[in-house]
C-alpha positions in Angstrom: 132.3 99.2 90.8 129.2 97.6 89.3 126.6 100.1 87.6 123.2 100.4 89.0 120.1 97.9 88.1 116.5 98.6 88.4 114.5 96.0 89.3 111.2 98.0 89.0 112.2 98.5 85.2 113.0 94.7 84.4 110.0 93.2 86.6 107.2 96.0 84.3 109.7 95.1 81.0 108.6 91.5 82.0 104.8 92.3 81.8 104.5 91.3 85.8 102.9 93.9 88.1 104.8 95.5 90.6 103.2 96.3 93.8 103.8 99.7 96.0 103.4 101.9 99.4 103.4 105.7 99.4 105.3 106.8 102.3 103.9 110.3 103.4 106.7 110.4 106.4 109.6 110.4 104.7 111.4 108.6 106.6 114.3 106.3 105.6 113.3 104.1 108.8 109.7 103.5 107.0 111.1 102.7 103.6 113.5 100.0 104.7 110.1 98.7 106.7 108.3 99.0 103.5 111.0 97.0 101.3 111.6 94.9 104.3 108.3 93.4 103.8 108.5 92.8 100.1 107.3 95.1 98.2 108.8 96.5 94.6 108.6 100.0 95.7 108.1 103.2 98.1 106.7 106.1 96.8 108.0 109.2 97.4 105.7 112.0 96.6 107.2 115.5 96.7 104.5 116.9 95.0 102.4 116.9 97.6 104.5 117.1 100.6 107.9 116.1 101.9 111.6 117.2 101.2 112.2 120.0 98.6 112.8 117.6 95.2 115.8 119.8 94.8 117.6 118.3 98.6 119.4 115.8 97.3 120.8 114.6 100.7 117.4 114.1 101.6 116.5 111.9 98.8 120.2 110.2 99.7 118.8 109.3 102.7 116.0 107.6 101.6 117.5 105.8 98.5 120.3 104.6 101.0 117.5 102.7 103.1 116.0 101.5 99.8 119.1 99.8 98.5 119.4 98.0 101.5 116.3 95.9 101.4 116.8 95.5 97.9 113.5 97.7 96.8 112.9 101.0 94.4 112.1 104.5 95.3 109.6 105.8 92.6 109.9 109.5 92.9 107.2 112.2 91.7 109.1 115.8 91.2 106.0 118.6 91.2 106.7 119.9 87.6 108.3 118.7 84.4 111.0 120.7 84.9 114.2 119.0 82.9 117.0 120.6 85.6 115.2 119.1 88.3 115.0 116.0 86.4 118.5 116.1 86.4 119.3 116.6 90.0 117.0 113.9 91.3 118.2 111.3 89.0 122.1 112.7 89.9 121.1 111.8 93.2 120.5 108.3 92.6 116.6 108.1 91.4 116.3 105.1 89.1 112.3 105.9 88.8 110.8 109.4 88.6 107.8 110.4 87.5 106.2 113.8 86.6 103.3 115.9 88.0 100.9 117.7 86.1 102.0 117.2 82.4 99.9 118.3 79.8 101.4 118.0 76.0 104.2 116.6 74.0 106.8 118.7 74.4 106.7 119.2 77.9 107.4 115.5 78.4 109.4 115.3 75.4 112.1 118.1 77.0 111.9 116.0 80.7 112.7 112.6 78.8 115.7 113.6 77.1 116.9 115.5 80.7 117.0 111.9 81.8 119.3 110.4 79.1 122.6 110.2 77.8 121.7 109.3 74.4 118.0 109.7 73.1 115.8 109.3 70.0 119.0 108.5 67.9 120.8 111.6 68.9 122.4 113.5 72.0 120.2 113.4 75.5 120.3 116.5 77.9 121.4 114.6 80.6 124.5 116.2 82.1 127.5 114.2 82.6 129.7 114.3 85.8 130.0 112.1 89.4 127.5 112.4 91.1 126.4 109.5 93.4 124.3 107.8 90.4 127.8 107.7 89.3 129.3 106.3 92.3 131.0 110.1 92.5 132.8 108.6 89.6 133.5 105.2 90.3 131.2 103.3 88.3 131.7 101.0 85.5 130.3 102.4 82.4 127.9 104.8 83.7 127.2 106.5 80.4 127.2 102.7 78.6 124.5 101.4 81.4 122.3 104.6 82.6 120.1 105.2 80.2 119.0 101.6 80.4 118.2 101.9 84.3 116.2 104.8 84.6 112.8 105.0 84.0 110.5 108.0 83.4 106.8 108.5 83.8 104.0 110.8 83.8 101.2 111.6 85.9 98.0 112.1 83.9 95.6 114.3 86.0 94.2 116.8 83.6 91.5 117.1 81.3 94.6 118.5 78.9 96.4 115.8 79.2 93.5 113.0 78.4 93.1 115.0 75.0 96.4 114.8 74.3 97.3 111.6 75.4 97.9 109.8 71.7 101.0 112.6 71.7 102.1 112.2 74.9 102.0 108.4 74.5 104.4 108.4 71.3 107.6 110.4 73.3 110.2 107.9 72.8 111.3 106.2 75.7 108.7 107.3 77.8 108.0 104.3 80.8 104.8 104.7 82.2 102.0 106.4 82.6 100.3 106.7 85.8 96.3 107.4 86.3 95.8 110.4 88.8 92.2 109.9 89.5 91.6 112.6 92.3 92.7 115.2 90.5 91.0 114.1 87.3 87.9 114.7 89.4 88.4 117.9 90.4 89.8 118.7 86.0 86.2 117.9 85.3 84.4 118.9 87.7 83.7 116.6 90.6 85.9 117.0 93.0 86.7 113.8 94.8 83.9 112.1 93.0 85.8 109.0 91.2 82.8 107.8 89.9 82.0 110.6 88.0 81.4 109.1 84.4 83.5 111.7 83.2 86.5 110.9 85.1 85.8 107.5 84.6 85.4 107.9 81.0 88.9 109.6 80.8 90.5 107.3 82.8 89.4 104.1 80.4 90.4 106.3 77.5 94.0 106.6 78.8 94.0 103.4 79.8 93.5 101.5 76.5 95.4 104.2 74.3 98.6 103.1 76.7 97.9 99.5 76.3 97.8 99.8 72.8 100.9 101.8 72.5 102.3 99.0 75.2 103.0 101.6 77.5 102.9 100.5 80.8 99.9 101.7 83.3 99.6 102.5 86.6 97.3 103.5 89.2 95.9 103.3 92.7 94.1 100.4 94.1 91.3 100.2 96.6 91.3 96.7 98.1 92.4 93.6 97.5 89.5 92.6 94.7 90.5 96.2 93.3 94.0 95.6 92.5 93.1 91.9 91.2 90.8 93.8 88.6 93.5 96.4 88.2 95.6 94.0 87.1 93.4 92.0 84.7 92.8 95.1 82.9 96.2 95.5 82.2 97.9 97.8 85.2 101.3 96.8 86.0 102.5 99.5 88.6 100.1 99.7 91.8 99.8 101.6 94.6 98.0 99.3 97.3 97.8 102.4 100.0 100.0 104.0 102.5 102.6 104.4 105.6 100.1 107.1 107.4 96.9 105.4 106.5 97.9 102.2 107.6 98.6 104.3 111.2 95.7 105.9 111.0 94.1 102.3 109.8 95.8 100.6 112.5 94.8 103.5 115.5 91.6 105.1 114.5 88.9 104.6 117.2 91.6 103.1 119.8 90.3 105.6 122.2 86.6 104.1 122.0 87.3 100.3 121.6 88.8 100.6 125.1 86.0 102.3 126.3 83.9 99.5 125.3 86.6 96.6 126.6 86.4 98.3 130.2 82.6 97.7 130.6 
């Protein structure tokens, strides 16, 4: 059997962007809409809500209805916590990301969770057959892995913007993704992404990854904000998601009938 490919990794490897929804019902019925309509990748957010990152059958689920309209989950586990690296990616996750890292070593330790083989020596990874491995069935899974998956951070504290020139040289690191909301609330503002602070830490991130030609990403705000987005140099976008465009799509039903019935 074939080993897995990313397309998420070889479109950002490319230098195109890649374009994505959240979907905040976790439903496998919404993510095959989602890739359905084109789009490089769902994101799964189990940070915030959802499935506990350690259910592997529920993240089954939804990587089944990914693969079938050829798209990527990009999954954020809550912590930098190597073991759960581990069981997502055993689970089939090509692209996870981490919450609320804030040096090095943290990132560092999650990295090499995710590989076979890494900075020139042994990975942590932990080698068995699990359905990444096609329960055992896939062609040189150790020879192909750890050129599939691809591991992020979330940088969304005032920590982490300080030490973001460290954080930036952990070999094979993939992305870094811009959290502004809580960047607001790590200096002060809460909610206030305007906040010349927040803005400040965000630019600084944002050219020290360029530099390093690590790949950004971030949330857009429109369609002239992810344009912008882009020309600056962001290649993984969020562009909104499943529950806002319901509550998008619903909100003020009730009154715009009242009005049609006049």
């Amino acid at each position: 059997m074939d080993p897995r490919h990313n397309d998420l990794r070889r479109t950002l490897a490319d230098g195109d962007p890649a374009f994505g929804v959240l979907d905040n019902t976790y439903s496998p019925a919404v993510v095959e809409v989602v890739g359905e309509l084109g789009f490089d990748f769902v994101w799964i957010d189990l940070e915030h809500g959802g499935p506990s990152p350690w259910d592997a059958d529920a993240l089954s689920g939804l990587l089944r209805a990914a693969e079938l309209t050829d798209t990527e989950l990009l999954v954020r586990v809550p912590e930098a916590n190597p073991a759960m690296v581990r069981k997502a990616l055993d689970a089939g996750v090509r692209n996870l990301f981490l919450s609320r890292v804030e040096t090095a070593a943290e990132v560092r330790d999650a990295v090499a969770a995710a590989n076979f083989e890494y900075d020139d020596g042994p990975g942590e990874r932990g080698l068995g057959g699990p359905r990444a491995a096609r329960y055992g069935h896939a062609d040189d899974y150790v020879g192909t892995e750890d050129e599939e998956v691809l591991v992020g951070v979330t940088i969304e504290t005032a920590e982490a913007v300080e030490n973001i020139d460290e954080i930036l040289s952990v070999p094979e690191l993939g992305f870094v993704f811009l959290g502004p909301n809580d960047l607001s609330v790590a200096y002060g503002s809460p909610g206030d992404l305007d906040d010349p602070e927040v803005e400040a830490a965000v630019e600084t991130v944002r050219e020290a990854a360029i530099e390093r030609d690590v790949t950004v990403g971030g949330l857009t705000f429109g369609m002239d904000d992810a344009v912008a987005k882009v020309d600056d140099g962001y290649q993984l976008l969020h562009v909104g998601s499943t529950l806002g465009a319901v509550s998008g799509q619903f909100s003020g039903w009730r009154e715009e009938y009242e009005d049609a019935k006049r």
